[in-house]
RODO-2510 file (C-alpha; in nm, 4 decimals, decimal comma):
residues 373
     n   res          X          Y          Z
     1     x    -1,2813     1,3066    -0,8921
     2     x    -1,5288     1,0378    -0,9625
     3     x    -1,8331     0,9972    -0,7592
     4     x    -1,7089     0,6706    -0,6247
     5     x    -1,4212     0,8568    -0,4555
     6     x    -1,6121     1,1260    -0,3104
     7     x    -1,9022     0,9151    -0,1591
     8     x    -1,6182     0,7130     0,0104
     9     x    -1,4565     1,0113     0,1189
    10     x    -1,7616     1,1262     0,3050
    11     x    -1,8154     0,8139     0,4650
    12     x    -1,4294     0,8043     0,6222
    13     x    -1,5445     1,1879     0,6833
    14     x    -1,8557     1,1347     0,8645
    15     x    -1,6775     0,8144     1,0571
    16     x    -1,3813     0,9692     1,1939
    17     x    -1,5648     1,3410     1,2903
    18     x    -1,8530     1,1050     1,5047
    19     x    -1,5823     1,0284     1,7144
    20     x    -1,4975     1,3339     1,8809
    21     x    -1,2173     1,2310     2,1161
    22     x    -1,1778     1,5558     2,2904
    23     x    -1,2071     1,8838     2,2105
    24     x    -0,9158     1,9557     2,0335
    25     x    -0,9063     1,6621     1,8318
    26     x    -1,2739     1,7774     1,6967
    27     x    -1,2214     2,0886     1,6051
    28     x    -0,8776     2,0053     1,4248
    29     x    -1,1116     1,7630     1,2524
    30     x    -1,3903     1,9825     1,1716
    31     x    -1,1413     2,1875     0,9996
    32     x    -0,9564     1,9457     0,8052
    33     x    -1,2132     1,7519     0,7281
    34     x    -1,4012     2,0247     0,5821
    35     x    -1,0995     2,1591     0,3843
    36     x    -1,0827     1,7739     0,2605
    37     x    -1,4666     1,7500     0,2213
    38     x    -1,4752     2,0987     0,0044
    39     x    -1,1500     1,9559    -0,2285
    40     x    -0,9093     2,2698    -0,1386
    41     x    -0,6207     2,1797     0,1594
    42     x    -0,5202     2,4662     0,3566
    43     x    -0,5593     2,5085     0,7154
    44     x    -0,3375     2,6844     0,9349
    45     x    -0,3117     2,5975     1,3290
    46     x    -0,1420     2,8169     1,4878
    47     x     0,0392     2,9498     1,2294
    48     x     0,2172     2,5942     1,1645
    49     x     0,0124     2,3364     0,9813
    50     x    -0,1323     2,3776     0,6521
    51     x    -0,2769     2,1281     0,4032
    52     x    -0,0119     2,2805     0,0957
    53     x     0,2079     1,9258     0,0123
    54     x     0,5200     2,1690    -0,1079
    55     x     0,4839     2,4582     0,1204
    56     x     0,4239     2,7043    -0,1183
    57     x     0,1303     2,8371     0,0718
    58     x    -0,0843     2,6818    -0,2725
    59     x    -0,3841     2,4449    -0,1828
    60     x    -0,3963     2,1089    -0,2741
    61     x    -0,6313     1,9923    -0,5049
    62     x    -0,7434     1,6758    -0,5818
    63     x    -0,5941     1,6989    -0,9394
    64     x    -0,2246     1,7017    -0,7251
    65     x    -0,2655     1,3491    -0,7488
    66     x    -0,2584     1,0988    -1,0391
    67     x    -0,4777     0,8701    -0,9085
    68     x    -0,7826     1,0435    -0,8310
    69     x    -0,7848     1,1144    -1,2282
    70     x    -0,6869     0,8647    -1,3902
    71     x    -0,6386     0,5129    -1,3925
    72     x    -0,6895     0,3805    -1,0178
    73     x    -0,9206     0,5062    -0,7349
    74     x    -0,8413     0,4806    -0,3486
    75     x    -1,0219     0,6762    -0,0539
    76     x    -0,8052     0,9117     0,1864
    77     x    -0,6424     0,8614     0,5145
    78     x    -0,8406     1,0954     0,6801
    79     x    -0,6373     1,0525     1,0211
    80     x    -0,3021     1,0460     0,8501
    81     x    -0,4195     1,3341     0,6127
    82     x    -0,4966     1,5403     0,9286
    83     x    -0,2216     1,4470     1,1133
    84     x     0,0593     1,5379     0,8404
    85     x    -0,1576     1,8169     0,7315
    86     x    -0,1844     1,6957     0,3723
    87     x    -0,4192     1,4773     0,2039
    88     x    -0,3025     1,1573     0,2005
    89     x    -0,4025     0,8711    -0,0568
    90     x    -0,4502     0,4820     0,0878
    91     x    -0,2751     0,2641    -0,0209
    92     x    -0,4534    -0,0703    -0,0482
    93     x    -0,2881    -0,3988    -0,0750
    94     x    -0,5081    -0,5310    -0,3053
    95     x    -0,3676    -0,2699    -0,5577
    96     x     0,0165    -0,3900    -0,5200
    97     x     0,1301    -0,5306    -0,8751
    98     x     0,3669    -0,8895    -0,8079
    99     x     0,5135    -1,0926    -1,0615
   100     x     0,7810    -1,4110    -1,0116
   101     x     0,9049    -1,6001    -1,3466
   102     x     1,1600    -1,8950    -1,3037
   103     x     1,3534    -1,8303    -1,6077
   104     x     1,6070    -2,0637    -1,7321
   105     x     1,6703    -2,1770    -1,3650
   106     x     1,5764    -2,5452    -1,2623
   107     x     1,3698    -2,3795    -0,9974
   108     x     1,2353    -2,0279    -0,8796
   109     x     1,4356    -1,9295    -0,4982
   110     x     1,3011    -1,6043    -0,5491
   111     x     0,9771    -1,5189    -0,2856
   112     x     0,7968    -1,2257    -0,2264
   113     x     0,5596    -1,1149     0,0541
   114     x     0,3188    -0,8518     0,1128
   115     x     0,1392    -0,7787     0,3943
   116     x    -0,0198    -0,5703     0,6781
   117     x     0,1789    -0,5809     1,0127
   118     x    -0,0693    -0,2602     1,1551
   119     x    -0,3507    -0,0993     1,0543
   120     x    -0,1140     0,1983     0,9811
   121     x     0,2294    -0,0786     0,8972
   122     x     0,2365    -0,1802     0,5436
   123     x     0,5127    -0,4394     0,4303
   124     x     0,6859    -0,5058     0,1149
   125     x     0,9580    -0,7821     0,0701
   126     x     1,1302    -0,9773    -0,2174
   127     x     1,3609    -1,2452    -0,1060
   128     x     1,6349    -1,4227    -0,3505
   129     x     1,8026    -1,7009    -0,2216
   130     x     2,1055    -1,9071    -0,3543
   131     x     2,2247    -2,2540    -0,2433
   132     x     1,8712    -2,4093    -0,2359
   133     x     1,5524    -2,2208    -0,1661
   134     x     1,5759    -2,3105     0,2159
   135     x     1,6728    -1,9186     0,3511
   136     x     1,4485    -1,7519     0,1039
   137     x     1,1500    -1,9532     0,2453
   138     x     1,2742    -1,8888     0,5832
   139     x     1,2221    -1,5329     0,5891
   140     x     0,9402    -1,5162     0,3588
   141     x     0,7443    -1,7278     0,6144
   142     x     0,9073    -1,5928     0,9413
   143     x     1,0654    -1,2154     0,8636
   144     x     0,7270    -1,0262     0,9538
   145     x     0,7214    -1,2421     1,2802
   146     x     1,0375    -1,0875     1,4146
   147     x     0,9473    -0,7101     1,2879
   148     x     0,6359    -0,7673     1,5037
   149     x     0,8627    -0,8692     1,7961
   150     x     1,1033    -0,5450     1,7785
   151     x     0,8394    -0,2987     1,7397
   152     x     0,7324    -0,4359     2,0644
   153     x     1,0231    -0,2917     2,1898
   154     x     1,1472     0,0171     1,9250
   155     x     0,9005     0,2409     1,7552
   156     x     1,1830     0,3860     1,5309
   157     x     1,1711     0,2157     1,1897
   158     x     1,4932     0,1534     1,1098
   159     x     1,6513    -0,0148     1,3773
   160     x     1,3148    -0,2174     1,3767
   161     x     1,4323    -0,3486     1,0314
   162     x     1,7972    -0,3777     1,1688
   163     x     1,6865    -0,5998     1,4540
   164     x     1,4850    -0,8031     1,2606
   165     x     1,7104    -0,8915     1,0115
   166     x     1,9641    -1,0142     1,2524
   167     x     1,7318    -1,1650     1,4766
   168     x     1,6116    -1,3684     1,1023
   169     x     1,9662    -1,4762     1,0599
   170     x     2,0466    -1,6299     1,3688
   171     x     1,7127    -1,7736     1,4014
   172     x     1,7700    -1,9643     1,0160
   173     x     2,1318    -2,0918     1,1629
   174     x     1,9735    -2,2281     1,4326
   175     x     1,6774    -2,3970     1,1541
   176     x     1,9328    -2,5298     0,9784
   177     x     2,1510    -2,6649     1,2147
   178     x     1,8475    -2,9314     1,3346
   179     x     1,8543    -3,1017     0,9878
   180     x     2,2661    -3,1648     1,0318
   181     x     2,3536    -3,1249     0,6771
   182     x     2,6646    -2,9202     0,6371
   183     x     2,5082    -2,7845     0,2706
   184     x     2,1999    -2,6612     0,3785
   185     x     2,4088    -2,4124     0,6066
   186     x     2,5663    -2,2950     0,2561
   187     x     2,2142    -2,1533     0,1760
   188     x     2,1444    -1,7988     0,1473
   189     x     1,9878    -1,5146     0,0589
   190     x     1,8747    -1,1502    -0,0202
   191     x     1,6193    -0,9575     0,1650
   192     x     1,4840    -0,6268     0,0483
   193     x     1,2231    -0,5548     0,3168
   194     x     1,0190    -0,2185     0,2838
   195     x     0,7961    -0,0657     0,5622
   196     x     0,5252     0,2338     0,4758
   197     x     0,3353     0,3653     0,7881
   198     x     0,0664     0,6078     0,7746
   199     x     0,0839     0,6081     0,4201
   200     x     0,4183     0,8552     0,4130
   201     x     0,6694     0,7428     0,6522
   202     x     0,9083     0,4797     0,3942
   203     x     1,1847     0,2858     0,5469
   204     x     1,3409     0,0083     0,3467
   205     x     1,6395    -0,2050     0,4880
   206     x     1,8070    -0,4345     0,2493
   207     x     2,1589    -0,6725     0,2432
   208     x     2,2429    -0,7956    -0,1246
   209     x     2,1727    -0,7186    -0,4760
   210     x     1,8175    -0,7074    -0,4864
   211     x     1,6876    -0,3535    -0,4932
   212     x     1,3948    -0,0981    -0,3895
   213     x     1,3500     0,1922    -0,6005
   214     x     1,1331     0,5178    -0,6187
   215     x     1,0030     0,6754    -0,9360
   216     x     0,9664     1,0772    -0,8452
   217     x     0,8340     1,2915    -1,0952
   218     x     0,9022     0,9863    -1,3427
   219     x     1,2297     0,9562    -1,2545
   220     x     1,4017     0,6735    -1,0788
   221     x     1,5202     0,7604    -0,7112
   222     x     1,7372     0,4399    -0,5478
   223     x     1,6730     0,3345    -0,2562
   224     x     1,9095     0,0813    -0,1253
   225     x     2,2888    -0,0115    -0,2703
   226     x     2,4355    -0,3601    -0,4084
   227     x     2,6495    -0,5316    -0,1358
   228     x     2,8779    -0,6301    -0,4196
   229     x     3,2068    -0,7258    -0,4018
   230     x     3,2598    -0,4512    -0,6473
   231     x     3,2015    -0,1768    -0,4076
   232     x     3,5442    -0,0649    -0,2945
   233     x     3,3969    -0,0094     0,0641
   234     x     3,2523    -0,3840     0,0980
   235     x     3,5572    -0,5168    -0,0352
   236     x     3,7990    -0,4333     0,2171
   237     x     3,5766    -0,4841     0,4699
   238     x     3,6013    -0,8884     0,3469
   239     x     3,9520    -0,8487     0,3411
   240     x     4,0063    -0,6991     0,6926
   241     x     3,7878    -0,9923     0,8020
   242     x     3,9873    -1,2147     0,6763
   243     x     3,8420    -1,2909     0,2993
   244     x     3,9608    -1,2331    -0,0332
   245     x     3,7647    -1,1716    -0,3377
   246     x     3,7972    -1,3001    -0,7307
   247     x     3,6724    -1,2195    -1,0587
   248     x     3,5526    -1,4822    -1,2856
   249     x     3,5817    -1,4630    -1,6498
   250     x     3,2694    -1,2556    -1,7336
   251     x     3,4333    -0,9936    -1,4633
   252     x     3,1916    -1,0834    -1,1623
   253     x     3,3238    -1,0268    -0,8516
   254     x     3,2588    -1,2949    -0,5849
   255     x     3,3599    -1,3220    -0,1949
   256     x     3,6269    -1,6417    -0,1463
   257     x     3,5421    -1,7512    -0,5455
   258     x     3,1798    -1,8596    -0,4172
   259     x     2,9534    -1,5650    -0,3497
   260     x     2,8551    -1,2842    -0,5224
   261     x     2,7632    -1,0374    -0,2853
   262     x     2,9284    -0,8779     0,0784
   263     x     2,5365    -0,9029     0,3001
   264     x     2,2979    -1,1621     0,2954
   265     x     2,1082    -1,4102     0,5250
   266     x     2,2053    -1,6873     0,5377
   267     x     2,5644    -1,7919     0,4094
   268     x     2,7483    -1,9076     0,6977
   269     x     2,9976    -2,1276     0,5455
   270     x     3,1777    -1,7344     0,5242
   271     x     3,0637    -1,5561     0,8224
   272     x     3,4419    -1,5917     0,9331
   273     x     3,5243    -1,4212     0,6182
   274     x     3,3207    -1,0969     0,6237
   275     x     2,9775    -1,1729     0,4889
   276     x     2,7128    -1,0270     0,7502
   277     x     2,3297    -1,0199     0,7520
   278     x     2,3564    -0,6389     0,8939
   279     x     2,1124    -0,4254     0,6414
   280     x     2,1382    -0,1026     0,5121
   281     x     1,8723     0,1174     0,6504
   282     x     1,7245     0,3830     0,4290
   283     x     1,4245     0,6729     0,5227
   284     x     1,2244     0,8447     0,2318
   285     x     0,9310     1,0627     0,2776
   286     x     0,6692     1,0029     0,0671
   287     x     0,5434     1,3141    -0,1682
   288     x     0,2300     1,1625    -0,3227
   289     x     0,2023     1,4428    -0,5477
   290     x     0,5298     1,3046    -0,7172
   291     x     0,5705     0,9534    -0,6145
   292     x     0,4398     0,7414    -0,8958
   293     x     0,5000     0,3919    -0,7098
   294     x     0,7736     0,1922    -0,5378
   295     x     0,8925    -0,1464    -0,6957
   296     x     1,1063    -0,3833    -0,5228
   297     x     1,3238    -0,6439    -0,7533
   298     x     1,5788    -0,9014    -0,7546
   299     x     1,8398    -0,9334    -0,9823
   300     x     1,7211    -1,1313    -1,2527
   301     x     1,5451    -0,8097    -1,2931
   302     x     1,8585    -0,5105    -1,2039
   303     x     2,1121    -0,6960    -1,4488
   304     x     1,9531    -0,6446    -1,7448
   305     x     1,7114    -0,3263    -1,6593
   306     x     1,8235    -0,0100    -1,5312
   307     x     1,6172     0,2052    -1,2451
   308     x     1,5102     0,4799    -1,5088
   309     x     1,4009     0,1998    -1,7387
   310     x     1,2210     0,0283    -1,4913
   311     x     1,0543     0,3542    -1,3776
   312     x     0,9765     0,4065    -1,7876
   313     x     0,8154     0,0890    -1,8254
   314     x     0,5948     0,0736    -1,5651
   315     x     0,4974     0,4220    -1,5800
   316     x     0,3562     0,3030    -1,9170
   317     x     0,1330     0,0481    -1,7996
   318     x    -0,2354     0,0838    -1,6918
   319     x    -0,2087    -0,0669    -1,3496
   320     x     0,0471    -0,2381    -1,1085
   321     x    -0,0149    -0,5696    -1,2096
   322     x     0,0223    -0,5478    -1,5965
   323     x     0,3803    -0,3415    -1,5074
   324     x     0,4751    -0,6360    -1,2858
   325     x     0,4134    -0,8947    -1,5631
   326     x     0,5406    -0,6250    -1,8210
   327     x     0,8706    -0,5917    -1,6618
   328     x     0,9028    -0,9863    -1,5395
   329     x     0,8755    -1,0728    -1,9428
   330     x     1,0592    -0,7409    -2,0453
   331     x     1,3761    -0,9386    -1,8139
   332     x     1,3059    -1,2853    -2,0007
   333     x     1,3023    -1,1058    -2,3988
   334     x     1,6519    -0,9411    -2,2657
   335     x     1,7894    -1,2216    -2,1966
   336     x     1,7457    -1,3017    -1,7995
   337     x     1,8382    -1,6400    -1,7444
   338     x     1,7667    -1,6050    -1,3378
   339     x     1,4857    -1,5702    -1,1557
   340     x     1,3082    -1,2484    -1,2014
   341     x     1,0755    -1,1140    -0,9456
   342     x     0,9121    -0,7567    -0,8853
   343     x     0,6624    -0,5675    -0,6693
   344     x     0,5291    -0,2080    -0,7754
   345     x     0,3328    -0,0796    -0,5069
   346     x     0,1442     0,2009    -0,6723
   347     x     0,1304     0,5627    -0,4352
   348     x    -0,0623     0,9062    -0,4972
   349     x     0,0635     1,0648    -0,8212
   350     x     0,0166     0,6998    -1,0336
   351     x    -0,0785     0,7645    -1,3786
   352     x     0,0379     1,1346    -1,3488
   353     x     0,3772     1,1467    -1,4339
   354     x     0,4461     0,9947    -1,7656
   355     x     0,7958     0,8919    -1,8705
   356     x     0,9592     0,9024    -2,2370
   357     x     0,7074     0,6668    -2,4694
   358     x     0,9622     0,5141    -2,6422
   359     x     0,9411     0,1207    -2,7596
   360     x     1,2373    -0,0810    -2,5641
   361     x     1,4335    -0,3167    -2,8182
   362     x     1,6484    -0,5957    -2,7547
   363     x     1,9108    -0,4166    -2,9259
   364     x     1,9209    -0,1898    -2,6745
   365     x     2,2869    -0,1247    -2,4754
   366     x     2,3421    -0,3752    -2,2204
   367     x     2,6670    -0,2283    -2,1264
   368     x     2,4307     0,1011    -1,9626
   369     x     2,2286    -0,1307    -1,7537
   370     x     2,1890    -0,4096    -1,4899
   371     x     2,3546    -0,3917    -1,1722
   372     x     2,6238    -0,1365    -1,3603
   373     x     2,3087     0,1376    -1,3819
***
């Protein structure tokens, strides 16, 4: 652990034990912090909490995670470390990797976003619209706005995400409506929204093809599913509401001939024929010890790279940035004629698990990647 790390480890130490809340809360400090302070992790209260991040009764040590070691350095969160009874790293915003090419397309409708809703809220989002860039911008600008409203109301993550997103949609039909142009209410688009709080709780809600992902150990853990036409499940859901769906002649399955995925915001013109802005809700615990990073992408991205080589590539790279822009240009030298976007948000074992080293060729399979993977 560099000497960097430590001295701002001391300082969050010495902050958050001058505080002394009550009794309790300052001698559960004194003993964490001290476990933290001395670089070994167990404590036992009552029997019940313990600073081991598998429960095998081992300490943790700062060589657990990747990042203390090697290529990036973040303080702890000492009152989420003592809290979940396990050190955890900060993530800092100013670490996130984000990349958006345009591609062959006349314009990029792809946005991303990342920001802090809380002190303790982190949010992740990438955006791909279709039909004009009108819905894309929409939620980039106004999603965190209704998140903020519902956890007002709903501490629990997930329906936070689910009230938001419809909350988005009808808001945009009513944003829409004002400029009375029936195309601009044929606008639409993905939304792959991701919410970290105190460092370890991850819920991501998403409707559409773009995708969040989890590399574990160096290997690629999904984290949301395509609402594709494909899916046997979506499809009959369009047909019991009344759609159909087609294939074109490269095999691409599309909702009434004219859209290419069952969920999105946006889309109107075939609300009447199944397409709803309802998300997929997903929770993941965060295990910094394995959890390399989370990247968020849209499908200029997915059809051309798999998860795992995704995972491989970045894992590769020195720091979230470079894998963003390795993995935007790694989409254009395979071929990506669509926008391509990404966002790797690096978390506590970065830099520790490294996947297979070999050099990716353009000659690689298609047929074993993309939105097939």
């Amino acid at each position: 652990m560099s000497s960097s790390v430590l001295r701002s480890l001391l300082r969050c130490g010495r902050t958050f034990l001058s505080t002394r809340p009550s009794t309790e809360t300052s001698a559960a400090s004194e003993r964490v912090g001290g476990a933290l302070l001395g670089m070994v992790g167990v404590r036992r209260a009552g029997g019940s909490f313990r600073l081991d991040s598998d429960g095998s009764g081992r300490p943790v040590t700062w060589d657990s995670f990747g990042i203390w070691d090697n290529r990036i350095e973040e303080p702890i969160l000492l009152p989420s470390s003592i809290r979940y009874g396990k050190p955890i790293p900060q993530v800092s915003l100013s670490r996130v990797g984000s990349a958006s090419v345009l591609g062959l397309r006349k314009q990029n409708e792809d946005r991303l976003r990342i920001a802090r809703i809380h002190d303790n809220l982190l949010y992740f989002a990438v955006f791909d619209g279709h039909g004009g860039p009108h819905a894309a911008d929409y939620c980039y600008t106004f999603m965190e706005k209704f998140i903020r409203d519902a956890l007002e109301d709903e501490d629990d993550l997930e329906r936070v995400l689910k009230k938001a997103f419809l909350d988005a949609d009808r808001a945009l039909h009513t944003h829409l409506s004002y400029f009375n142009k029936a195309s601009f209410l044929t606008a639409g688009t993905t939304a792959t929204v991701a919410m970290l709080r105190d460092g370890v709780e991850l819920v991501v809600g998403s409707v559409g093809d773009s995708r969040a992902m989890l590399c574990r150990k160096g290997r690629a853990t999904k984290l949301t599913k395509d609402h594709t036409p494909d899916r046997k499940d979506e499809r009959h859901r369009i047909q019991r509401c009344g759609g159909f769906v087609t294939w074109n002649s490269v095999g691409q399955a599309n909702v009434n001939g004219r859209l290419a995925m069952t969920r999105s915001i946006g889309d109107f013109h075939l609300r009447s024929s199944g397409v709803i802005a309802e998300p997929d809700t997903r929770r993941q615990t965060v295990r910094h010890t394995d959890d390399s990073f989370l990247a968020l992408t849209t499908d200029g991205i997915n059809f051309l790279l798999s998860d795992q080589e995704v995972c491989d590539v970045i894992s590769q790279c020195q720091d979230p940035t470079e894998a963003a822009d390795v993995i935007a240009q790694q989409a254009l030298q395979y071929g990506s004629e669509d926008n391509a976007t990404i966002v790797v948000v690096p978390l506590g074992a970065w830099g520790k698990h490294q996947s297979s080293t070999a050099a990716y060729s353009v000659s690689r399979n298609f047929a074993s990647s993309g939105r097939w993977a």
